[in-house]
C-alpha positions as semicolon CSV with decimal commas, in nm:
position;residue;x (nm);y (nm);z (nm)
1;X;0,144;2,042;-0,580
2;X;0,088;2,360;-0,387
3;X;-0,249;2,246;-0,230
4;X;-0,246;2,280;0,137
5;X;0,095;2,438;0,131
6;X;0,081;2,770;0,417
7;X;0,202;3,087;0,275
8;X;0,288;3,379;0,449
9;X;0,115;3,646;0,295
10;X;-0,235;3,586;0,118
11;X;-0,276;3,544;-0,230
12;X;-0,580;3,490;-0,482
13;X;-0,808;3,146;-0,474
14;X;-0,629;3,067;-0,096
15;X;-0,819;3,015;0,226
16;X;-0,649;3,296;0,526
17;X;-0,645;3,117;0,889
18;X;-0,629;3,416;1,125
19;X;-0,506;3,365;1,432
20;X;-0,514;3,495;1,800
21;X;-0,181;3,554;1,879
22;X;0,130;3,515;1,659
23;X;0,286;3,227;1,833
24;X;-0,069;3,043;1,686
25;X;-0,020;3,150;1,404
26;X;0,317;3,027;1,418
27;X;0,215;2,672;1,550
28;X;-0,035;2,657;1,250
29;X;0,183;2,776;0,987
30;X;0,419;2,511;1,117
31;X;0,214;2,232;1,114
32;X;0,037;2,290;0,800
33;X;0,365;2,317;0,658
34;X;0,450;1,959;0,821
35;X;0,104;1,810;0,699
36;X;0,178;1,968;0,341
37;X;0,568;1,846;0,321
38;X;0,393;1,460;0,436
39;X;0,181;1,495;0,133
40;X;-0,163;1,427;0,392
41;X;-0,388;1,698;0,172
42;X;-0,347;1,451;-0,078
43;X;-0,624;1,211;0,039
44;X;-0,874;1,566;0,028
45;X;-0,813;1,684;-0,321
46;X;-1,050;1,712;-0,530
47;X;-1,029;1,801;-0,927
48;X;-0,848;1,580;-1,243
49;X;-0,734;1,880;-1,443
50;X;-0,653;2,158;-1,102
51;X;-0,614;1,970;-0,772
52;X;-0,754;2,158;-0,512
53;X;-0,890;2,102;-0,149
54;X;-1,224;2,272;-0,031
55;X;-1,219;2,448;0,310
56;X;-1,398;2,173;0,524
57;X;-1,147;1,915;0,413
58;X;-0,889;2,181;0,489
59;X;-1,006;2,234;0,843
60;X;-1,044;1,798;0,889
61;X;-0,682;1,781;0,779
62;X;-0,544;2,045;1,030
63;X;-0,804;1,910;1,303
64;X;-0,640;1,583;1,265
65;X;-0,318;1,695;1,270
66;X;-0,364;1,895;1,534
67;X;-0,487;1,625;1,729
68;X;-0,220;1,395;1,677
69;X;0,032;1,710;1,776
70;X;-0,195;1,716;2,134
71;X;-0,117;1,383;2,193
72;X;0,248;1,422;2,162
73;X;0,339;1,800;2,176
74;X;0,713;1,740;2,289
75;X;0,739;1,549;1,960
76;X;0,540;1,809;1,766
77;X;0,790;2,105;1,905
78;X;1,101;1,865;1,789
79;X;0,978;1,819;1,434
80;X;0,857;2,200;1,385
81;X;1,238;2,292;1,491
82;X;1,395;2,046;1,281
83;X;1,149;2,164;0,974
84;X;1,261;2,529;1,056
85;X;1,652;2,437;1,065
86;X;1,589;2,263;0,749
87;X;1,405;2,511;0,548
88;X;1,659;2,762;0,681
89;X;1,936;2,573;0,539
90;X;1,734;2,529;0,207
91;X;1,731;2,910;0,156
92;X;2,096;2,929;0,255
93;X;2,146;2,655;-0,037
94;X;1,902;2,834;-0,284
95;X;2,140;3,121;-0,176
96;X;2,451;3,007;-0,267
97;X;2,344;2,832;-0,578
98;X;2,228;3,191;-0,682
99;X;2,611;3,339;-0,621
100;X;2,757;3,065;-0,814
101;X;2,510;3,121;-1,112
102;X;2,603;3,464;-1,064
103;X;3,000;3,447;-1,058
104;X;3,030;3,182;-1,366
105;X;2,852;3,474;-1,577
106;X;3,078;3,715;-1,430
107;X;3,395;3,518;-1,522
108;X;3,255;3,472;-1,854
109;X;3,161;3,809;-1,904
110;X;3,547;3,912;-1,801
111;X;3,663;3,639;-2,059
112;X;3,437;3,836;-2,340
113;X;3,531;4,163;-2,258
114;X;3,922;4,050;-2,264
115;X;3,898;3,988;-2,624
């Protein structure tokens, strides 16, 4: 479920936070990332056949969160790093999955053309 879930660029039927400077932007895209991966839009949805989350509940969801970040920022600072390191290794994985796809059709195709 995609509701909640920060994108980088803006797309059609998704709410754009715009932010002062890019290191908010950053802390925002980071913890509505966080508050997306912990599933804590859920409780906001709204919809049985398209889930989807209206801006006000958006904006109490990130309030909250960003509340609870305040309170502990150290904390916050640790997860958002380990969330980055993760999602960097993800794409590396994503990556490498793609090569492999990619080399068993080649040594197929070399197999087929041997013939």
């Amino acid at each position: 479920m995609n509701s909640g879930k920060p994108l980088e660029k803006p797309c059609a039927n998704c709410f754009v936070l715009i932010a002062k400077t890019d290191e908010e932007k950053e802390k925002f895209y980071w913890l509505c990332f966080g508050l997306w991966r912990a599933k804590s839009f859920h409780y906001y949805l709204k919809g049985s056949v398209i889930p989807f989350i209206t801006k006000d509940e958006l904006k109490k969801g990130i309030n909250h969160g960003m509340e609870q970040a305040s309170t502990n920022f150290e904390s916050f600072e640790k997860s958002v790093k380990a969330l980055r390191l993760l999602e960097e290794k993800q794409k590396q994985f994503m990556q490498n999955l793609i090569l492999i796809e990619e080399a068993k059709k080649a040594i197929f195709y070399r197999y087929m053309r041997r013939r």
